[in-house]
N, C-alpha and C positions, 0 to 999 in steps of 0.2 A: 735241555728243554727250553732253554730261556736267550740264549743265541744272542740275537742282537737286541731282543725286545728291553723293556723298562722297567725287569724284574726285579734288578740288583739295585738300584738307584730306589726304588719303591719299597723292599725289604730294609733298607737300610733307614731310613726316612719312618717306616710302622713300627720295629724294633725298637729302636730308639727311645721313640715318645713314648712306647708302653714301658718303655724299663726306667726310660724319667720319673712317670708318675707310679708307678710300684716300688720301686725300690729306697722310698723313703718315709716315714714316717708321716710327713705332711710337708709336701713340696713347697718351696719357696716360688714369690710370684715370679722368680727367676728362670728357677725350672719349669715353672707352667707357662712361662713365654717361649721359650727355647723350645719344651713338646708341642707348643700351637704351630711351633715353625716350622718341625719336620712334620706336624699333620697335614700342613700347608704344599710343603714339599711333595708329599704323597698323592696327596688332592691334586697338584698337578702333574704328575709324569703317569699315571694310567687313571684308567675311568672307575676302576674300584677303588682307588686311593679316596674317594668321595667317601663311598658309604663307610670306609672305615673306619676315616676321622671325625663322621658323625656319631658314630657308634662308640666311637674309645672318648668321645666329649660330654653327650650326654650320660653315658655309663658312668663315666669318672663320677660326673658330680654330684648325677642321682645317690650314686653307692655310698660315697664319703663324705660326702660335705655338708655344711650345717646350712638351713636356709639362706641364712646371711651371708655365706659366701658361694653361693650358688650360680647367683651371677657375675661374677666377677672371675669364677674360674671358668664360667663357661666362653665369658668372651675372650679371658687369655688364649684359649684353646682354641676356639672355631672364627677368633678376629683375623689373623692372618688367612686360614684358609677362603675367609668371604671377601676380604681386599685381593685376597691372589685370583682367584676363581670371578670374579666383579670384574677385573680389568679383562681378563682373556676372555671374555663372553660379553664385554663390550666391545674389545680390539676383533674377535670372532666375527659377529654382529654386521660391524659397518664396515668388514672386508667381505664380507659372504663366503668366510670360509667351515659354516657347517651346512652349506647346501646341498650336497651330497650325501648326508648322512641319511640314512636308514633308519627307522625308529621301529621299537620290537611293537605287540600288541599290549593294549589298552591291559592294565591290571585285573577288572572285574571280566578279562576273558581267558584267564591263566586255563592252560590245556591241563587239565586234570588226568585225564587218559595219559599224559605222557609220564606221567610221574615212574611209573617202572622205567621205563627205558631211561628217563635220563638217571635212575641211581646207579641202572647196570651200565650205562656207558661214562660215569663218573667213576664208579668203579674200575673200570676197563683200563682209565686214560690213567688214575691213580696207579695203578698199579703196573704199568710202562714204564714210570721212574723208578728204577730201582727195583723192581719186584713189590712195589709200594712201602718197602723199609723205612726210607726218612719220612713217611707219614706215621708209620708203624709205630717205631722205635719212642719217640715221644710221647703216642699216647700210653704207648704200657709202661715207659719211666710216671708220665703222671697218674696212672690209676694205682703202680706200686707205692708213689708219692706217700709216706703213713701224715698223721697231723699237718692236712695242708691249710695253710694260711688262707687271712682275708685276703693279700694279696693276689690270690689266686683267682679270685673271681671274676675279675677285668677282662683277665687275657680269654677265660674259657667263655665270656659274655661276647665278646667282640667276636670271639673264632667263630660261636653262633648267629652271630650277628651277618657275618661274611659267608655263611656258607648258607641260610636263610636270602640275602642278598641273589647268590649262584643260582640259586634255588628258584628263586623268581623269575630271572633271565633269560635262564632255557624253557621253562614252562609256556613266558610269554613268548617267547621265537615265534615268530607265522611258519617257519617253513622245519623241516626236519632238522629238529637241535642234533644229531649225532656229529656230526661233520665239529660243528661249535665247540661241543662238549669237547673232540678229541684234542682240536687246538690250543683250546682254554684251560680246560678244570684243573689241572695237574698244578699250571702256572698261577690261577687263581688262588686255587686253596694252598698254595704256599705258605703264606704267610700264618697260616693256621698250624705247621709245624713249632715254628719260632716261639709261638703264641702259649704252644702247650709245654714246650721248654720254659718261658717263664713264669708261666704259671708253677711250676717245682719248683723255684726260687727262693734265698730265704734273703729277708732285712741283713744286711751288715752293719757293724758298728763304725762309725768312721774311724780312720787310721791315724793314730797319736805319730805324728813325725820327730817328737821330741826326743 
């Protein structure tokens, strides 16, 4: 389902930076430079890579972090992606190359009426990969999940976050979302697979090499 497009580059780049900052106790500014970089990374190779790595920046910091470092882990996070994203929407800009673009409708005129059809045609397209199994399969491992951690929080925050994102998209579409839905959803809400895999996740202890 993902062919030539910016699936595998984009899933590798939002896994990453969520498994950075979960899978430690409290990330080194190391590691929150490194996760700004693959959010960075994300932000540019598709247009949902944006809301993601807003969503997994301010989530992180709101969630964990004490006021005093609030700032400081939010700019590790979303500084690369506003230098990466600043240059290609200036270099964009003074070439004219988003003059062709399309722009959906205004937010305060979201199609309400459409809302069944786009879950039955999310449904639809979900359920084309595989019989919808690699959607499937990881939410029942994370609702068998017994005693699930704080870490778990992030990824099931951001997976809402991303499919609230979807959710806005087609609503706003001017013209008949089905055609959209069937190209997109499947591919979009990928990464909300991956997402509910680590959210099952547990801390490991680091490996004594001695």
């Amino acid at each position: 389902m993902v062919a030539g497009v910016g699936e595998m580059p984009l899933l590798f780049f939002e896994m990453t930076a969520v498994s950075l900052l979960i899978l430690r106790q409290a990330p080194t500014n190391g590691i929150l430079l490194v996760a700004g970089l693959c959010l960075a990374g994300a932000s540019g190779t598709k247009v949902e890579g944006l809301p993601f790595a807003v969503a997994v920046a301010i989530l992180f910091t709101l969630l964990g972090q004490t006021r005093t470092r609030r700032g400081r882990v939010l700019a590790f996070l979303l500084g690369p992606t506003t230098a990466t994203l600043g240059l290609w929407f200036l270099f964009g800009a003074k070439n004219g190359l988003f003059s062709f673009y399309r722009g959906y409708g205004p937010l305060q005129s979201l199609r309400w009426d459409q809302i069944p059809v786009v879950v039955e045609e999310v449904f639809r397209a979900v359920t084309k990969v595989g019989y919808g199994l690699p959607f499937l399969f990881p939410l029942i491992v994370f609702l068998l999940t017994p005693a699930k951690t704080r870490a778990a929080v992030l990824p099931v925050a951001v997976s809402l976050a991303l499919i609230g994102f979807l959710a806005v998209t087609y609503l706003s579409a001017r013209d008949d979302p089905r055609q959209l839905i069937d190209w997109s959803a499947a591919r979009v809400l990928s990464p909300v697979a991956g997402l509910l895999c680590l959210a099952t996740s547990r801390k490991r202890p680091p490996v004594d090499l001695h």
